[in-house]
C-alpha positions in Angstrom: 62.6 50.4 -115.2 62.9 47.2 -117.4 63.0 48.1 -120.8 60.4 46.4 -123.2 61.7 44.2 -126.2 59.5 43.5 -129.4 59.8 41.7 -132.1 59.6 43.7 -135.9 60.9 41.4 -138.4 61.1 37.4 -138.9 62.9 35.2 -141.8 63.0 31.7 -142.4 64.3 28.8 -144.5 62.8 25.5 -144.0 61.5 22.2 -145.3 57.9 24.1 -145.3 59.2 26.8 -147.3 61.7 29.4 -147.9 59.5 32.3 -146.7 57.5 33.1 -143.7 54.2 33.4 -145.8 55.0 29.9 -147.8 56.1 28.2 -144.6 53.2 29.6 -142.4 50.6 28.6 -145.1 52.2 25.2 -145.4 52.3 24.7 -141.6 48.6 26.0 -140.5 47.5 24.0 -143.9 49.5 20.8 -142.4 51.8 20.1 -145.5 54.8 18.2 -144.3 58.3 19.3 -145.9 59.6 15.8 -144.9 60.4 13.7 -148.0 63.1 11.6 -149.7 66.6 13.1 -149.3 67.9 13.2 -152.4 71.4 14.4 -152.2 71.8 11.0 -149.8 70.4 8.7 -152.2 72.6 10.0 -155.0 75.5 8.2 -153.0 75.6 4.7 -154.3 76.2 3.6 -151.1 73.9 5.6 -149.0 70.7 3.2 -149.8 72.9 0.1 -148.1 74.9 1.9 -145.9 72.5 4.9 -144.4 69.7 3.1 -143.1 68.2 6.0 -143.0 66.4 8.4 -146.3 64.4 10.8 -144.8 65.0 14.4 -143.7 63.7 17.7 -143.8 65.9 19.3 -146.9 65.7 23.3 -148.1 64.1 22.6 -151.6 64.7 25.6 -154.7 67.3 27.5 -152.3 69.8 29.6 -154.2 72.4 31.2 -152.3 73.2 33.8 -154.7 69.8 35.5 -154.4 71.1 36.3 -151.1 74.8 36.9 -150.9 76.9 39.2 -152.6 79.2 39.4 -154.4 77.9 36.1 -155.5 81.1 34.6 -155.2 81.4 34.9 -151.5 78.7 32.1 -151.8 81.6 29.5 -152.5 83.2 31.0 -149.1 80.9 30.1 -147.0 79.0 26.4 -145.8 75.5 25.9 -146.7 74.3 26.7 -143.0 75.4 30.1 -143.8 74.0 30.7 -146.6 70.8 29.8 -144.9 71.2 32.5 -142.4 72.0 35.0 -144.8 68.8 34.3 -146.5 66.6 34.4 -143.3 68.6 37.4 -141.8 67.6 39.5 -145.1 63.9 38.3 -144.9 63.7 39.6 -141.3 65.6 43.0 -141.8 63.7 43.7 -144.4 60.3 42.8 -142.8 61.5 45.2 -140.0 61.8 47.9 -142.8 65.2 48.8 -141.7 67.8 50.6 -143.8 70.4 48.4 -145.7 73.0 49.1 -143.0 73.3 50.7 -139.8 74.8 53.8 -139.1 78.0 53.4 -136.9 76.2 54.9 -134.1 73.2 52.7 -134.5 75.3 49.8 -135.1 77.4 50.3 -132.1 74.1 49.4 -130.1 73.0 46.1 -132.6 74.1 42.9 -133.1 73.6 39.4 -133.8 73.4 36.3 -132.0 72.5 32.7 -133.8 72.1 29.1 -132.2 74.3 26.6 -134.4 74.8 23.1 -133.3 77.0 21.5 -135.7 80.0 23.4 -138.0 79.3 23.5 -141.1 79.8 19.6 -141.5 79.9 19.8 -145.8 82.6 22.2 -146.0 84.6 20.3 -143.2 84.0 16.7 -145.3 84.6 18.3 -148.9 87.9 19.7 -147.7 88.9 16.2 -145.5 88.0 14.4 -148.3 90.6 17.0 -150.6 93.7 16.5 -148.3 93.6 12.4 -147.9 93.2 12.5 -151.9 95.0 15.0 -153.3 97.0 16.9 -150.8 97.2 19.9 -148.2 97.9 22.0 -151.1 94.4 21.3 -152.0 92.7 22.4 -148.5 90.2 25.7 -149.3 91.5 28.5 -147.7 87.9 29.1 -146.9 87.6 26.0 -145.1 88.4 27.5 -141.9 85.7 30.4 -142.2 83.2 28.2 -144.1 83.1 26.2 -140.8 83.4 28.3 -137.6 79.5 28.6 -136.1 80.0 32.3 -135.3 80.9 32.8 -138.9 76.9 32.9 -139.2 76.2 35.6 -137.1 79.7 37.0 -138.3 78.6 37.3 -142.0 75.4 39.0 -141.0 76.8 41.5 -139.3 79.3 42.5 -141.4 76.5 42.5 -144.1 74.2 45.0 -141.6 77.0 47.1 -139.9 75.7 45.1 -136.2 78.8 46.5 -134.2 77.9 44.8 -130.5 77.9 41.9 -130.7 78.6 38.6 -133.2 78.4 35.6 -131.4 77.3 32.1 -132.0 75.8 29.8 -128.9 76.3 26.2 -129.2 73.8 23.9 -126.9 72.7 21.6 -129.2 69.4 21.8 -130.0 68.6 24.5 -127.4 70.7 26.5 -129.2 68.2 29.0 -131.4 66.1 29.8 -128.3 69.0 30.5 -126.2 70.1 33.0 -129.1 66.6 34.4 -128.8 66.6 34.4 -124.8 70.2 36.0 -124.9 70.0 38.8 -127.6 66.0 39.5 -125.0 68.3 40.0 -121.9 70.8 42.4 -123.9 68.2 44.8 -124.8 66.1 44.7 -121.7 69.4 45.3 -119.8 70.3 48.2 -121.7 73.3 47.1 -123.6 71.8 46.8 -127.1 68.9 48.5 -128.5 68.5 46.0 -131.2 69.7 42.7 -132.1 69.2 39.6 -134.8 68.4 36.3 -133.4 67.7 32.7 -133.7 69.3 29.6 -135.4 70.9 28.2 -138.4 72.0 24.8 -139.4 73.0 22.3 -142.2 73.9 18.9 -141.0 71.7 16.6 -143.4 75.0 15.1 -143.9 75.4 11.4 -144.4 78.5 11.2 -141.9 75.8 13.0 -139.4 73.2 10.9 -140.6 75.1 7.8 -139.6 75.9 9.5 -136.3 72.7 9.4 -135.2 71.4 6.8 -136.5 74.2 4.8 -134.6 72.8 6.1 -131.4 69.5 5.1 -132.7 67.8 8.5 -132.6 66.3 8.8 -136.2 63.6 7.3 -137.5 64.9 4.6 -139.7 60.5 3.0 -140.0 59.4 5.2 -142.6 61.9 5.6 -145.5 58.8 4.3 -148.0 56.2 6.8 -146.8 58.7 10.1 -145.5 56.1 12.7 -144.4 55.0 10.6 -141.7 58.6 9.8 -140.3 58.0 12.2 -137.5 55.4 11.2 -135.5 55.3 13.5 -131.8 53.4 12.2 -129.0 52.3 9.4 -131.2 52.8 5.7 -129.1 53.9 4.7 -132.6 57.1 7.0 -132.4 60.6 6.2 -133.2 63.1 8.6 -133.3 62.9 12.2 -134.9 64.4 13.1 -138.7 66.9 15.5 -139.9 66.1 19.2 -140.8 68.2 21.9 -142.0 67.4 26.1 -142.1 67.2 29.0 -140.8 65.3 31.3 -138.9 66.1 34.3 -137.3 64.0 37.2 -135.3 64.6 41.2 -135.8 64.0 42.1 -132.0 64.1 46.0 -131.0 63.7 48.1 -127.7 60.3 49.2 -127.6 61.2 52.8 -127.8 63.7 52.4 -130.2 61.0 50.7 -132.4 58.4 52.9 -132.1 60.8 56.0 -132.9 61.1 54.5 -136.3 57.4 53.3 -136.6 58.6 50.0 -136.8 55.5 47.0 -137.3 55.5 45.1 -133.7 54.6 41.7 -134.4 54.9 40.7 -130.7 56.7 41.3 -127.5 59.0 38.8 -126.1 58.7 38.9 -122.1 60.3 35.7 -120.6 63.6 34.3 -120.9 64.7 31.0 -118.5 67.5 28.3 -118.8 68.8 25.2 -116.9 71.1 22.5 -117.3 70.1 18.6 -116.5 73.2 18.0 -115.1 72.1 14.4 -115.5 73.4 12.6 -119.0 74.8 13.1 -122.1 71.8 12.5 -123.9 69.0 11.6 -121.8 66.9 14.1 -119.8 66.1 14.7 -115.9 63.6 12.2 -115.0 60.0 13.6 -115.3 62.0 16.4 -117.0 63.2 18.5 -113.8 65.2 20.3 -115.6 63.2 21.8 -118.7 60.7 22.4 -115.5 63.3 24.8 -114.2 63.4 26.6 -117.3 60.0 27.0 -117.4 59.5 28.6 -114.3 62.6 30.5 -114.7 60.6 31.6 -118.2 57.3 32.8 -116.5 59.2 33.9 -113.3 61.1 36.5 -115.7 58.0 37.8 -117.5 55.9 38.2 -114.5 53.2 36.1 -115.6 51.2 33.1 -113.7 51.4 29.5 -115.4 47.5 29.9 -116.1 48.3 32.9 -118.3 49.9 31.2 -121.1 47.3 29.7 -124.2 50.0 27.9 -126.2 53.1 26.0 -126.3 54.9 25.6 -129.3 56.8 22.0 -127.5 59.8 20.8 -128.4 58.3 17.7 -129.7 61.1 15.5 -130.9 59.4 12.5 -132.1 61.8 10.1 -129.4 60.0 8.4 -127.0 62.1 9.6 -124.1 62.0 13.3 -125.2 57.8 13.7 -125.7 57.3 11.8 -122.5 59.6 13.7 -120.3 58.5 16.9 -121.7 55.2 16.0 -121.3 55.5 15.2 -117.2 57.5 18.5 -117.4 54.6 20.7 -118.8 52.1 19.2 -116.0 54.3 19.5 -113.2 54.9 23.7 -114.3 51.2 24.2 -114.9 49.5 21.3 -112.7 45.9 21.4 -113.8 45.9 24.1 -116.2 48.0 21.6 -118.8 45.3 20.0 -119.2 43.6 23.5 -120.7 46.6 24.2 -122.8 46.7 24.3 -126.6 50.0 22.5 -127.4 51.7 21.4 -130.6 55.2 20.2 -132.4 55.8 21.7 -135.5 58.6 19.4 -135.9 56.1 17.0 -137.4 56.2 18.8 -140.4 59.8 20.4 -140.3 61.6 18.0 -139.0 64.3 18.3 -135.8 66.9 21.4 -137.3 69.0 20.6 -134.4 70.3 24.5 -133.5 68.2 26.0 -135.6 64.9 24.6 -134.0 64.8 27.2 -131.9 65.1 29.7 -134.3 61.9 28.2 -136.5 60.3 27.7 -133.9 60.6 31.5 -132.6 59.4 32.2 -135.9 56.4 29.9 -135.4 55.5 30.9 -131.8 55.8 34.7 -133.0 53.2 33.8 -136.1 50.9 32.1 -133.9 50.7 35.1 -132.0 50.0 37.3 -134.6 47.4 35.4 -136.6 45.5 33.7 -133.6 46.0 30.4 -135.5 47.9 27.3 -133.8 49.8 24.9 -136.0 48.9 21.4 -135.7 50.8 18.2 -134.5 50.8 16.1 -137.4 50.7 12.2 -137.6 49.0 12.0 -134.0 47.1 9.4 -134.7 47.7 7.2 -131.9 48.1 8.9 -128.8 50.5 8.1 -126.5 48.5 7.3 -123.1 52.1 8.8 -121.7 51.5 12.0 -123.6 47.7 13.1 -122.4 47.6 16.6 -123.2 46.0 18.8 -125.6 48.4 18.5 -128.7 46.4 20.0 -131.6 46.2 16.4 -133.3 46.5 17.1 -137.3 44.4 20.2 -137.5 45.0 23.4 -137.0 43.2 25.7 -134.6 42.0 29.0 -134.1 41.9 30.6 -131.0 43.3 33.7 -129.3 46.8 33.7 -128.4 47.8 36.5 -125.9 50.6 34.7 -124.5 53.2 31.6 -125.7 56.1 29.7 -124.6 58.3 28.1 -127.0 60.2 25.3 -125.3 64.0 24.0 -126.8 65.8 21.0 -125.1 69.5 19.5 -126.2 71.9 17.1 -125.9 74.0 17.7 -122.5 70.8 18.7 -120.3 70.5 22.3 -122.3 67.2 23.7 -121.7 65.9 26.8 -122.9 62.6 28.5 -123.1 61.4 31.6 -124.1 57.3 33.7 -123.6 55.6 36.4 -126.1 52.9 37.2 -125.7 50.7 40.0 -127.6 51.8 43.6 -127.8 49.2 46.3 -126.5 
């Protein structure tokens, strides 16, 4: 028999808010986090040289609430600090004990999505050897940098003994995290695992990456919180996020032994590559199609089952298009009767992490019977036809959600929850 897998504890860091309450509240209220970057404009070059001032920044983050001793925080890069701080929100929502026992911990681990090394350590210690020397090179570059050394921290911090692993697919990376650490404990390897994403790349050299492939939005530096613009015909390019957010999920027996809180249950898990460019999706986006089906094929459910899909939403004209053709060829007429939003309107793209947030947010709408709205949709996109919860939020009953995460290289992940009973 298939074991069950629920979720009991969530944790975030975002542009909306460091918490789930703040960030929920902010997101169902439509606040966008999206503003000014200040850390880029305190470059006196980054004005001329950037092109590009807006992003999705962690505001009133200190790591040394969250790791100890505090001065491990100098050890590690800011995208780990972030998912030390959303690890400990969700552990401690799950009202589990500060550490596992061995035996327990032999059967838990943790599994994050991370798209980028930790690209301020790496910079700050380049920057160190062409000026002063090797002799100056951290020796906590190395660790400060690796993208397991996320999930590695974590566990070390919780006693998680399976598994410490970190998937890199760009920005499918935090719902293949989810989708993986599902399949371990509905296959019986692990009876509980931490999951989702973490990332910190609001980096200028990053910045000017992208923005070289013309990908950000470079329209709106005078009026930041409506950079991101998804499904609007008015769209161009999405904007930089950084955070964290990671999921507590549990074997259902496991969970209840404890008389954990079930938030949700997760049910459907399904993947695909494009196979078709480095950047650009599967015309009329075959591939994320694949995934979907793979996603309701695994949870046993019909397409007219699901109420809500939190999208990936990018704010690219490409990317909201294609996803859009991909939805209606999955669900054929009952896209049109789906409820359907991008919270990245509000959060910005976090790149790995999106998945994580996004978990987070697809778990939340599950639980409250509230769907976040699209913001900035104020000129539809005749391409982009369906029902995406234009600036308002909306109440409704939400038995059963997808959460969809697509990335650079073709990676396309999606994951269902749906209510527990």
């Amino acid at each position: 028999m298939t074991r069950r897998v629920v979720i009991t504890g969530l944790g975030l860091v975002c542009p909306v808010g460091n918490t789930v309450e703040t960030a929920w509240s902010d997101l169902i209220a439509g606040r966008s986090g999206i503003d000014t970057v200040q850390s880029w404009c305190e470059k006196k070059w980054a004005n001329e040289c950037l092109g590009v001032t807006v992003g999705g920044e962690v505001k009133n983050f200190n790591p040394e609430d969250f790791v100890e001793p505090k001065k491990d925080v100098r050890r590690m890069g800011r995208f780990i600090h972030f998912a030390m701080a959303a690890s400990q929100e969700a552990w401690l929502m799950a009202g589990l004990p500060d550490k596992l026992s061995d035996e327990d911990g032999n059967r838990a681990g943790c599994v994050l999505g991370v798209g980028m090394i930790g690209m301020d350590v790496f910079t700050d210690n380049y920057d160190a050897l062409k000026e002063r020397g090797p002799r100056r090179v951290s020796a906590f570059f190395i660790p400060g940098t690796i993208s397991n050394l996320a999930p590695a921290q974590v566990a070390i911090r919780r006693n998680l003994r399976a598994d410490n692993w970190a998937v890199v697919s760009a920005c499918a990376a935090g719902t293949h995290a989810i989708g993986e650490a599902f399949t371990k404990i509905q296959s019986g390897r692990s009876d509980l695992m931490l999951c989702g994403g973490a990332e910190s790349a609001m980096h200028p050299v990053a910045v000017a990456g992208f923005n070289s492939m013309h990908a950000l939005c470079a329209s709106k530096n005078n009026d930041p919180t409506r950079a991101s613009r998804p499904f609007d015909k008015t769209r161009d390019g999405f904007v930089m996020g950084e955070g964290a957010g990671v999921l507590v999920l549990e074997e259902l027996e496991y969970a209840k032994k404890r008389s954990a809180n079930i938030i949700a249950e997760v049910v459907g898990y399904g993947s695909s590559c494009d196979a078709n460019h480095i950047t650009a999706p599967a015309a009329e986006g075959e591939g994320a199609q694949r995934a979907m089906r793979q996603a309701l094929q695994s949870a046993g459910l019909k397409p007219s089952d699901v109420v809500y899909v939190n999208a990936h939403g990018t704010s690219t004209p490409i990317n909201d298009k294609f996803e859009t053709q991909a939805i209606k060829g999955v669900f054929g007429e009952h896209a049109y009767k789906l409820k359907i939003s991008s919270t990245k309107s509000m959060t910005g793209h976090l790149l790995g992490a999106a998945g994580g947030i996004e978990g987070v947010f697809t778990a939340m709408s599950i639980k409250t019977n509230m769907m976040p709205p699209t913001i900035n949709l104020d000129h539809p996109d005749p391409d982009c036809d369906l029902d995406y919860i234009a600036n308002h939020a909306r109440a409704g009953e939400v038995s059963v959600a997808m959460s969809n995460s697509f990335g650079f290289g073709g990676a396309n992940a999606v994951v269902i929850m749906k209510k527990f009973s």
